[in-house]
C-alpha positions as CSV (number, residue, x, y, z in Angstrom):
1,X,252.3,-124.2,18.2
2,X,249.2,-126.3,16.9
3,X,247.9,-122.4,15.4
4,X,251.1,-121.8,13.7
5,X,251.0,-125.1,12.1
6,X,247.7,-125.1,11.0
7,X,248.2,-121.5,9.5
8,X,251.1,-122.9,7.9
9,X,249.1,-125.4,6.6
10,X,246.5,-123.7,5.2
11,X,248.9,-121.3,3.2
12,X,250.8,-124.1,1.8
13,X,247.6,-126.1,0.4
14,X,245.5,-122.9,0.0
15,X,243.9,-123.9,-2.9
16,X,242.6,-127.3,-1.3
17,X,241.6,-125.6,1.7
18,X,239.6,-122.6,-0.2
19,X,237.9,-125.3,-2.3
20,X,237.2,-127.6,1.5
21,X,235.4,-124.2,2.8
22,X,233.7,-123.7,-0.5
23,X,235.6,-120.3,-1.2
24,X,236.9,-118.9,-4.4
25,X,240.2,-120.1,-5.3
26,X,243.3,-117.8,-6.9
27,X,245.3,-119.0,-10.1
28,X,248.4,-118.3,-7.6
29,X,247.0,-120.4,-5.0
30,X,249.3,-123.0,-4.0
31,X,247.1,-126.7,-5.4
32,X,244.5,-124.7,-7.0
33,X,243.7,-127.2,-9.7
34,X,240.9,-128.7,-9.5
35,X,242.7,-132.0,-10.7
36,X,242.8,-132.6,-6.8
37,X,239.7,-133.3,-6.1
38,X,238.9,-134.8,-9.8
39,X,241.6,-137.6,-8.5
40,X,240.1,-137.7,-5.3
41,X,236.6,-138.6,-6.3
42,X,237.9,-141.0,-9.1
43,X,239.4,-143.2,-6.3
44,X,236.9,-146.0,-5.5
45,X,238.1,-146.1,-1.9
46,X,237.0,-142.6,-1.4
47,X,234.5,-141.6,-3.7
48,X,232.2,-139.1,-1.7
49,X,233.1,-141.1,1.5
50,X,235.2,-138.3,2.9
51,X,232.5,-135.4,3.3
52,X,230.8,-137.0,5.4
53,X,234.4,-136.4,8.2
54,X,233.8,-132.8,7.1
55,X,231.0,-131.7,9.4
56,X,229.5,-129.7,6.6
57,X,225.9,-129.0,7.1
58,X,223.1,-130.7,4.5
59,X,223.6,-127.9,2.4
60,X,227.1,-127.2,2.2
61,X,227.2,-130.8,1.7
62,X,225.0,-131.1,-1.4
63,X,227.1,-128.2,-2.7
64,X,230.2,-130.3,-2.6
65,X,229.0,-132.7,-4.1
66,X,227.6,-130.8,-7.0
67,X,230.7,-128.7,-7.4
68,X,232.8,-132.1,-7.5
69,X,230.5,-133.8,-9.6
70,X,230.6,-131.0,-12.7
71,X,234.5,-131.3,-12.3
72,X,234.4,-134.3,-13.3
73,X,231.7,-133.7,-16.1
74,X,233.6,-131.0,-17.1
75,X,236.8,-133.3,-17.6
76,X,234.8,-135.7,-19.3
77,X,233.7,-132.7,-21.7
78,X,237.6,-131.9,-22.4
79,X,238.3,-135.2,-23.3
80,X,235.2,-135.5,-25.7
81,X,236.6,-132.2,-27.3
82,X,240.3,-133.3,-27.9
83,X,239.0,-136.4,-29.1
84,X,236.1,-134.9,-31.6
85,X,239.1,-132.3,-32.5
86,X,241.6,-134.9,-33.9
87,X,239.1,-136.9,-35.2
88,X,238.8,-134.5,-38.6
89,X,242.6,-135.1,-39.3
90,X,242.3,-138.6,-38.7
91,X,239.6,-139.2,-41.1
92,X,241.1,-137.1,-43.7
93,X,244.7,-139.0,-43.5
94,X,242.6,-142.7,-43.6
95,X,240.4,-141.4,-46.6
96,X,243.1,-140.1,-48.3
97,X,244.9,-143.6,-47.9
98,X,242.0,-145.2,-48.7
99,X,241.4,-144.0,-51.8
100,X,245.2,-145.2,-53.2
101,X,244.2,-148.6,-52.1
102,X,240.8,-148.7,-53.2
103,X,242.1,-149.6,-57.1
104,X,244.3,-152.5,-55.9
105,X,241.4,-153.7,-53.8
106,X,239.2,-153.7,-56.6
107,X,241.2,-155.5,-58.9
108,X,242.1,-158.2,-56.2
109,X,238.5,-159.0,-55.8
110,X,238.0,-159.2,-59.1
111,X,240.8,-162.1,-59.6
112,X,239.4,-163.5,-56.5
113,X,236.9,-165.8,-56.6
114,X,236.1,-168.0,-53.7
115,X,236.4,-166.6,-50.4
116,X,239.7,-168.3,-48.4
117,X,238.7,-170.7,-45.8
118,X,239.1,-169.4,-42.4
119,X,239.3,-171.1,-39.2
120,X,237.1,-168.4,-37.0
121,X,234.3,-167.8,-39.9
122,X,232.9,-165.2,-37.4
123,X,235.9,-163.4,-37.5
124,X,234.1,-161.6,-41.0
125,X,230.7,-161.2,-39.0
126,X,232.5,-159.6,-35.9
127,X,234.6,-157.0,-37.8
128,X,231.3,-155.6,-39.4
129,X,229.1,-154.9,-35.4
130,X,229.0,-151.7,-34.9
131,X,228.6,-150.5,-31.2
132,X,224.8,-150.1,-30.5
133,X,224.4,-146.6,-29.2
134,X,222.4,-147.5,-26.3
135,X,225.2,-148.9,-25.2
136,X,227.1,-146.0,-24.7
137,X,226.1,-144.3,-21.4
138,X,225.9,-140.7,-20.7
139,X,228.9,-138.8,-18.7
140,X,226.6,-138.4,-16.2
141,X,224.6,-141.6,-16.2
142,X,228.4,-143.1,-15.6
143,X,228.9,-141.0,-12.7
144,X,225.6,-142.1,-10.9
145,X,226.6,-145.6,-11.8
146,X,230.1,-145.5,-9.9
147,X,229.0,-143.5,-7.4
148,X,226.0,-146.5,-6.6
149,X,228.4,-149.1,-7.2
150,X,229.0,-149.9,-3.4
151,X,232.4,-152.1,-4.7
152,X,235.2,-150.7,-2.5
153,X,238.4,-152.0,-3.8
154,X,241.8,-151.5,-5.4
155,X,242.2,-149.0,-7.6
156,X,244.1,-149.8,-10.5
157,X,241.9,-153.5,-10.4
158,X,238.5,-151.8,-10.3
159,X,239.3,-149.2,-13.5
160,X,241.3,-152.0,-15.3
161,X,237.6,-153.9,-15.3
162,X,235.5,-150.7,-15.2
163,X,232.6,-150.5,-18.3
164,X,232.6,-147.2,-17.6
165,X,234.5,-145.7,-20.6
166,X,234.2,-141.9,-20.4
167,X,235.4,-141.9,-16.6
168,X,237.9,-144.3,-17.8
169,X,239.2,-142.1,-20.2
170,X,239.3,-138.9,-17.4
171,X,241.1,-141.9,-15.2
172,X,243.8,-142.4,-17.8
173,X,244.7,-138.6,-18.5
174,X,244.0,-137.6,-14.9
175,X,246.1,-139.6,-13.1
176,X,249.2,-140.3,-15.9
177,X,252.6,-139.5,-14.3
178,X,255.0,-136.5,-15.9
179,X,257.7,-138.4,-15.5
180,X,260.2,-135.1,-16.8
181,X,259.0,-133.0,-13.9
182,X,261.6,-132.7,-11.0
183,X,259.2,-133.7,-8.1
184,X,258.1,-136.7,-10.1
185,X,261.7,-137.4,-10.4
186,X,262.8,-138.0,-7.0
187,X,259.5,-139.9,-6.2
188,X,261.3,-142.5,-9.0
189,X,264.3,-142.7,-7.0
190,X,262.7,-143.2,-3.2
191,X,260.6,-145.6,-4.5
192,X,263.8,-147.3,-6.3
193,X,265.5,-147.7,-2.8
194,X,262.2,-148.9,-1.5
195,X,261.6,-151.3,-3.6
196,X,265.5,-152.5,-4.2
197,X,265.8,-156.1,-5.6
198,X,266.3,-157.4,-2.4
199,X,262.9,-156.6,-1.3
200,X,260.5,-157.3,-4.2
201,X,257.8,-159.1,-2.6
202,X,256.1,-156.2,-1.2
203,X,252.4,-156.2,-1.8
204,X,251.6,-153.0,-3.9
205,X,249.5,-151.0,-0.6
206,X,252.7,-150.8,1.4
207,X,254.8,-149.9,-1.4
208,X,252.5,-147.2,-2.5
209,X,252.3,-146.2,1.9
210,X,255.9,-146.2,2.0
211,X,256.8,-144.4,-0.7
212,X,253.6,-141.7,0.6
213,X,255.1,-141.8,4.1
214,X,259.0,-141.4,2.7
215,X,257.8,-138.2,0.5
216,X,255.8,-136.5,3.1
217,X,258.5,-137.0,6.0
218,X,259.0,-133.4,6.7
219,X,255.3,-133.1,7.2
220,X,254.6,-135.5,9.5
């Protein structure tokens, strides 16, 4: 019984489990993305944490953690692309615009003499910083940084206050809900029953558990 299921198991997250033993994975693998594990180690509750239940040997270990830490770079890469790739349309749409309005600027500055009186003077000094780029860390250097940061805590409250903008970025795309998709779907309506508006004061762990447990009935 306990070999059938894990057999059974094992074909039904194949991808997962070929990635666990470090083997190659098939497009046709059921779970085969990668986005699994890119999820997985963007969760400050788990992190790396979990290898170390994994038994893997020193080795085995450090290639893990390799091969889940250049996911994530290479996530980070795909959102630098998209973004560098719509940034040509978006300069040429603002330059063309700016252009009409530059002769309607000029000849209101012109009229204008004296500045308007503001409230927040500082506002003008603000709008003209430009982010120093030394600021700006490196995909990499932001991975090192959340995986030292030995803060453990909620998930959604530790990205919602996280600096660190490139894995914040993956964070957003990564884990955004397809809310067309059929599975996604009847999560919406289990967690509707769960949380019915007689029972709204449920702290947001044993919602998220419930609806977890309520999906995953047939496997437990």
């Amino acid at each position: 019984m306990c070999i059938q299921l894990e057999q059974s198991i094992c074909r039904r997250f194949a991808g997962i489990v070929k990635r666990l033993h470090q083997q190659s994975v098939n497009t046709n693998d059921r779970f085969s993305d990668h986005i699994y594990f890119v999820c997985t180690f963007l969760d400050p509750e788990f992190k790396l944490y979990w290898l170390s239940q994994m038994k893997y040997s020193p080795a085995c270990e450090s290639k893990m953690k390799e091969s889940l830490i250049q996911m994530v770079l290479d996530e980070c890469d795909y959102g630098q692309n998209r973004s560098s790739n719509n940034l040509p349309e978006t300069l040429s749409s603002f330059s063309s615009r700016s252009i009409d309005m530059n002769d309607s600027v000029v000849q209101s500055t012109r009229t204008t003499t004296n500045k308007k009186r503001k409230l927040f003077q500082y506002d003008d000094d603000s709008n003209g910083c430009n982010v120093s780029p030394n600021s700006l860390k490196s995909p990499m250097n932001e991975i090192n940084a959340y995986l030292n940061d030995p803060l453990r805590c909620n998930f959604s409250l530790y990205w919602k206050n996280s600096q660190l903008h490139a894995l914040k970025n993956v964070v957003k795309r990564v884990y955004s809900i397809q809310a067309t998709s059929a599975p996604i779907e009847r999560v919406f309506s289990r967690a509707g029953i769960i949380m019915s508006p007689r029972r709204t004061s449920m702290r947001e762990e044993v919602f998220r558990n419930l609806v977890f447990l309520r999906m995953n009935e047939s496997l437990i």
